[in-house]
C-alpha positions in Angstrom: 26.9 5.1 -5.2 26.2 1.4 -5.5 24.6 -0.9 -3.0 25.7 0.2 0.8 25.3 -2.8 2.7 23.4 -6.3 2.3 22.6 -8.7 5.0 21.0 -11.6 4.4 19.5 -12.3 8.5 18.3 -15.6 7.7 18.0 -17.7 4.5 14.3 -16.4 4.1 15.2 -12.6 4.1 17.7 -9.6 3.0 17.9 -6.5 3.8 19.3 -4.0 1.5 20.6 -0.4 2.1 21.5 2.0 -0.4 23.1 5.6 0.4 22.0 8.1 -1.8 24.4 10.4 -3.9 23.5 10.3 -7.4 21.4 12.7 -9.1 17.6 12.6 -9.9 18.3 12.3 -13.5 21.2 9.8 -12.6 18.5 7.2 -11.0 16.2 8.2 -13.6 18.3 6.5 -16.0 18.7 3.1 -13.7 15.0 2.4 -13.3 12.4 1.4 -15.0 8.6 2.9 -14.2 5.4 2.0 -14.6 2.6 4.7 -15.8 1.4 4.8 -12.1 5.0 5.2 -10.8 5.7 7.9 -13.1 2.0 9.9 -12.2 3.6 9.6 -8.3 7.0 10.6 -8.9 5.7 13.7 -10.6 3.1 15.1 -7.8 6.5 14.7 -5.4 8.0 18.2 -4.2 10.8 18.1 -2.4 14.0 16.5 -4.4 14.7 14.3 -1.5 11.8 12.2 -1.3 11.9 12.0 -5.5 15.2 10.5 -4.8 14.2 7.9 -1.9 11.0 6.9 -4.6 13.2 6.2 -7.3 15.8 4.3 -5.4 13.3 2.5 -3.5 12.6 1.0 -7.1 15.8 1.1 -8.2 17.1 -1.1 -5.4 13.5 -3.8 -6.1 14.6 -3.9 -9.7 18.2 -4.9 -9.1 17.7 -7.6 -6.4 14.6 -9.2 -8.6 14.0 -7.6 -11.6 13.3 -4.7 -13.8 9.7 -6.5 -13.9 8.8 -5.6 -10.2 6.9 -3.0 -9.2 5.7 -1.7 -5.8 2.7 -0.6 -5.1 0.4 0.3 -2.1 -2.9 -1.4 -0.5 -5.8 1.3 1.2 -3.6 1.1 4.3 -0.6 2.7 2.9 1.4 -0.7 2.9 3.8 -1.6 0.4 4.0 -4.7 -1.5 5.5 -5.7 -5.1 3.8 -7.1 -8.1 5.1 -9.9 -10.4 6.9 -11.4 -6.9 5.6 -13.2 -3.8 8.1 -11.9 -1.5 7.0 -9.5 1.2 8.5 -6.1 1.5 9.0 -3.6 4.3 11.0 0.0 3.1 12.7 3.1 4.9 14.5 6.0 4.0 15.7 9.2 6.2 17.7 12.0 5.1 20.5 9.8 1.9 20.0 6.7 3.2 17.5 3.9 1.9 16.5 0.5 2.8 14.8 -2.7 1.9 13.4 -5.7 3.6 12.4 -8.3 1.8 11.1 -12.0 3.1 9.5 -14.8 1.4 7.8 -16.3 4.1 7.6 -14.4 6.6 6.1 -10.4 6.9 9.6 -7.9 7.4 9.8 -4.5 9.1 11.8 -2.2 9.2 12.6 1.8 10.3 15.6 3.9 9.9 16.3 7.0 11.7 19.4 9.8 11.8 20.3 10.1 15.7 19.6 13.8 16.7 18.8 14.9 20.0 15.1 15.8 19.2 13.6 12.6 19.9 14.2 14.0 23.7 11.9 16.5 23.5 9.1 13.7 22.0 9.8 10.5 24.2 6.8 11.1 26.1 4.7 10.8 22.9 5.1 7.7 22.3 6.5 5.5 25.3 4.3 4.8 27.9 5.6 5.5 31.7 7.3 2.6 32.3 9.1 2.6 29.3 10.1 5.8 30.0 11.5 4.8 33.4 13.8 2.0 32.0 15.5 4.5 29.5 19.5 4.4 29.9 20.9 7.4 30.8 24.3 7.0 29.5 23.2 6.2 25.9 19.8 8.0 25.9 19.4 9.2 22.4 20.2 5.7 21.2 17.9 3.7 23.6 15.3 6.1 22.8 15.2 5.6 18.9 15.2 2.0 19.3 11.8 2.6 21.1 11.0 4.6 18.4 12.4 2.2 15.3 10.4 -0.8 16.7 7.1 0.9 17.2 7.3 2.0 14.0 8.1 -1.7 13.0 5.0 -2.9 15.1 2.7 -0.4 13.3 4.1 -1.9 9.8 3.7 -5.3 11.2 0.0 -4.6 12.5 -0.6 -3.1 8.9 -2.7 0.0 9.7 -1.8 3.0 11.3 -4.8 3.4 13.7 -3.6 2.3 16.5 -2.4 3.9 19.8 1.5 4.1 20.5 1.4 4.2 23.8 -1.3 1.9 24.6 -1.2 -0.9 22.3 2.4 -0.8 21.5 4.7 -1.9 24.3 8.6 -2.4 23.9 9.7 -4.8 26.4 12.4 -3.6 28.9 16.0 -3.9 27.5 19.8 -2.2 27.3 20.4 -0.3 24.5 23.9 -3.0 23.9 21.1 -6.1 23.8 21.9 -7.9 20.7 17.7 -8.4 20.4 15.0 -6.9 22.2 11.3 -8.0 21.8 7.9 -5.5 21.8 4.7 -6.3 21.0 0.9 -5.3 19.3 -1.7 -5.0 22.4 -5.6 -5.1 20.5 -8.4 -6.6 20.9 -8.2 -7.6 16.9 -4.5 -8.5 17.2 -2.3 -9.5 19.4 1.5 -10.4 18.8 4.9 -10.4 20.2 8.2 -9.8 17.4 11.9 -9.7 18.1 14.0 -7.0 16.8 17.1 -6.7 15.9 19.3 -3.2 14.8 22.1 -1.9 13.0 23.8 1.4 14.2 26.4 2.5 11.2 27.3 6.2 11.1 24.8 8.7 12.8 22.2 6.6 11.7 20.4 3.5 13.2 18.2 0.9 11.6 15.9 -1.6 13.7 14.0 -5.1 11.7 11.7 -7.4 12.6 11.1 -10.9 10.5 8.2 -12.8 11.9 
């Protein structure tokens, strides 16, 4: 299907989401790859995460360009070549989405709500954090922990770092229209607000600092 939804948060970024249903030889058809792009698709497996690659590109191309290309620094971290904007992306089960910023450097994580982030909570929130989980809309209050840790690890740019140590969400209700978290290092220190999107069984939490 075409574009899902588009928010434009401020007039410095967009974020884009795209729901999945075509056909890997239907995207193949709407995007245009690079020599590198076309050696990663290939070593890909599964179906599924061929389709999130090439609508990952597909949605870059159509908001700037058949020109732009994404690649990745030693980190892992995505960013686009033949633009200056800053780009975060996510994708779980058909659904896919894009951040991008020009000023400012966007993150964002998408999840489908199941009930197995119960049985992990304790791997990645610290004790307090734990103790200020709502009980009467756990599995949601639980993944926006979840979402915006895995926004502060994007924002900190590497993935060595301790989630429940030197990631902390601050104490919120899961109906908060923002909630704020922050990177605890000795090499980098900083506090972001999030914001979220529920739609369907899904939810989506960004950050544009």
């Amino acid at each position: 299907m075409p574009l899902y939804k588009h928010i434009q948060n401020n007039s410095d970024s967009d974020l884009y989401i795209w729901k999945i249903t075509e056909s890997v030889g239907e995207l193949l058809q709407m995007v245009n790859l690079c020599d590198n792009d076309f050696k990663r698709f290939d070593k890909f497996g599964s179906e599924s995460r061929k389709k999130e690659f090439l609508t990952t590109r597909i949605l870059i191309q159509q908001c700037l360009g058949s020109h732009i290309q994404i690649c990745n620094n030693q980190h892992g971290k995505p960013y686009l070549i033949n633009s200056n904007l800053n780009l975060s992306i996510t994708h779980t089960k058909s659904y896919v989405a894009i951040l991008l910023s020009g000023k400012h450097t966007p993150a964002l994580d998408m999840e489908y709500l199941s009930k197995r982030v119960h049985r992990i909570a304790s791997r990645f929130l610290s004790k307090h954090e734990l103790e200020n989980i709502s009980q009467t809309d756990k599995t949601l209050h639980l993944y926006q922990h979840w979402c915006a840790k895995e926004c502060l690890i994007k924002l900190y740019g590497k993935k060595d770092v301790h989630l429940i140590d030197e990631l902390k969400i601050h104490t919120f209700q899961p109906n908060d229209k923002y909630f704020t978290g922050e990177v605890c290092r000795s090499d980098f220190a900083k506090k972001y607000r999030f914001e979220y999107l529920r739609f369907d069984e899904y939810l989506l939490v960004y950050a544009v600092n």
